[in-house]
N, C-alpha and C positions, 0 to 999 in steps of 0.2 A: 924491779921493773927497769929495764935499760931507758934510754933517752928517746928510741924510737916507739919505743912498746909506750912509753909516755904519751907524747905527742898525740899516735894515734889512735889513746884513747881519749885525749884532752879534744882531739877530730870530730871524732864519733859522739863526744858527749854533747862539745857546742852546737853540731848539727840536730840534736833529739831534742835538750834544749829549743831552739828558733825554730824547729817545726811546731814544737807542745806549743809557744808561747803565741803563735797566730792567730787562735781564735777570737782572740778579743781586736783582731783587725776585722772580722768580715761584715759583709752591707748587715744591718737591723734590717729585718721584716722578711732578708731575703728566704730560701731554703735549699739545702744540698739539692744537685741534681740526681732525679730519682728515675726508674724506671717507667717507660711511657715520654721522658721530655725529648724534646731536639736535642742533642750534644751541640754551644759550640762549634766555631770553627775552631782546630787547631792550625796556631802558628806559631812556632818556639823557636827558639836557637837550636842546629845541632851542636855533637860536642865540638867544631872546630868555629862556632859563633857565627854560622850563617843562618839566614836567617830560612826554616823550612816550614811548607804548605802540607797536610796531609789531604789532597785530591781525592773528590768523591769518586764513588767507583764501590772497591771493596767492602766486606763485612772487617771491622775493626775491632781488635782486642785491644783495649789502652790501659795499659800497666803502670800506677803512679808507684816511684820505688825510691829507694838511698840505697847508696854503697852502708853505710850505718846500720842500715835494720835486718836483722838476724833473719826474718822471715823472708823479707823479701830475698836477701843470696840464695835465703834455701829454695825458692822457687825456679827463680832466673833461668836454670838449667832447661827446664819443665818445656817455662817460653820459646826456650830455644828449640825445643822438641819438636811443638807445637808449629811453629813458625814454619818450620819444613815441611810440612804435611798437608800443606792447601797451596794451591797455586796463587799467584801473587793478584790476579784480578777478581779471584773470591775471598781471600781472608788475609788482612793484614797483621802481623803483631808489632804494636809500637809502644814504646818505654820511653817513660816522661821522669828524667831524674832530677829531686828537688835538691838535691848534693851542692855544696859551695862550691866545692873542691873539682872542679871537672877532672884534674887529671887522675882523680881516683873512682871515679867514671870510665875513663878510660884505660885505665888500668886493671878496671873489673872486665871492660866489655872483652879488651883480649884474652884475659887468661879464661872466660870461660867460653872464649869464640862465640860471641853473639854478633849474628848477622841481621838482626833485624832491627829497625832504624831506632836509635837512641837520639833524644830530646833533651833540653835541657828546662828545667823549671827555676831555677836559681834562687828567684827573687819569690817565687811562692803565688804569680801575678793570677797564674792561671789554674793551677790546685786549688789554692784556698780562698783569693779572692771572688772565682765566677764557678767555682766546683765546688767550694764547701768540702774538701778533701778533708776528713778526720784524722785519718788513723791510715798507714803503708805498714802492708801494701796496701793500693785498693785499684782495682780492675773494672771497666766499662766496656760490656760487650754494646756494641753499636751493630744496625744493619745497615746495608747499604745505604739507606735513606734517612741515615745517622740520628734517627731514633734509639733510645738506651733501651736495650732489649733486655739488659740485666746488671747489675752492681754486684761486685762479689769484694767484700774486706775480709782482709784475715789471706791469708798464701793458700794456695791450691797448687797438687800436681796436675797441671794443663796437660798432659799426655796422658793420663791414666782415663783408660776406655770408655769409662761412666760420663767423666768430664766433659770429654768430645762429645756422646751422644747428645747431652745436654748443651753444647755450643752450637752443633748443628743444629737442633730444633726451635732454638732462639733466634739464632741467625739466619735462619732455614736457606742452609748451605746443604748441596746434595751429596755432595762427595766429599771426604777427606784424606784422599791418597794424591797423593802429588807425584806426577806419573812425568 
């Protein structure tokens, strides 16, 4: 194993590590956010540390993810797919990375050209402290009236036909061509 091949997997372990080891930080009595509650407001860093609003308005896909986790890379693509396919005042897709490392954030966001807004989670404040976020990926469709319309763990291909039906009908979005 070379020195880089090292490194980034010495990377990747420290980050699965300090995600595993969070649970024993969150509130006593509280419980993960589930379908039916308010979402939160979001307000994170992006990745250049300003600081960003996610503005009511649209139906919300919110993507909790790492550069690290195997499943979520293999998704990521999917989002991107996704993302192009509603117009930006009915459906948002946004990516909330709990990564240490931003510039390996950003270094994913180019090579797989994601244009839809990347977040940052760093410190874990809003994943695991007010979400109860177990296990990334994990995904909260929100409606416009940022009700959780649905939790999904575990990766999904967001473009595959079935998926959309079922985002539509949760989010009861009428269209999803983006013209």
């Amino acid at each position: 194993m070379t020195n880089t091949q090292r490194r980034k997997f010495l990377q990747l372990a420290a980050g699965a590590l300090a995600f595993a080891a969070l649970p024993a930080c969150r509130n006593e009595g509280s419980r993960p956010i589930a379908e039916g509650d308010r979402f939160p407001p979001i307000t994170l860093p992006d990745l250049d540390g300003r600081s960003t609003s996610i503005p009511p308005g649209p139906a919300l896909i919110v993507n909790f993810w790492a550069t690290w986790c195997e499943p979520c890379r293999r998704e990521m693509p999917s989002l991107q797919r996704l993302s192009t396919q509603y117009r930006s005042e009915d459906l948002q897709v946004v990516g909330i990375s709990v990564d240490d490392d931003l510039n390996l954030v950003k270094e994913f966001q180019l090579r797989y050209r994601l244009t839809f807004p990347l977040l940052s989670d760093r410190e874990q404040h809003f994943s695991r402290m007010q979400l109860q976020v177990a296990a990334l990926p994990m995904t909260y469709l929100l409606r416009r009236d940022r009700v959780v319309a649905g939790v999904v763990a575990g990766a999904r291909d967001w473009a595959d036909a079935g998926v959309i039906r079922e985002i539509e009908g949760a989010l009861e979005l009428k269209a999803h061509k983006n013209a």
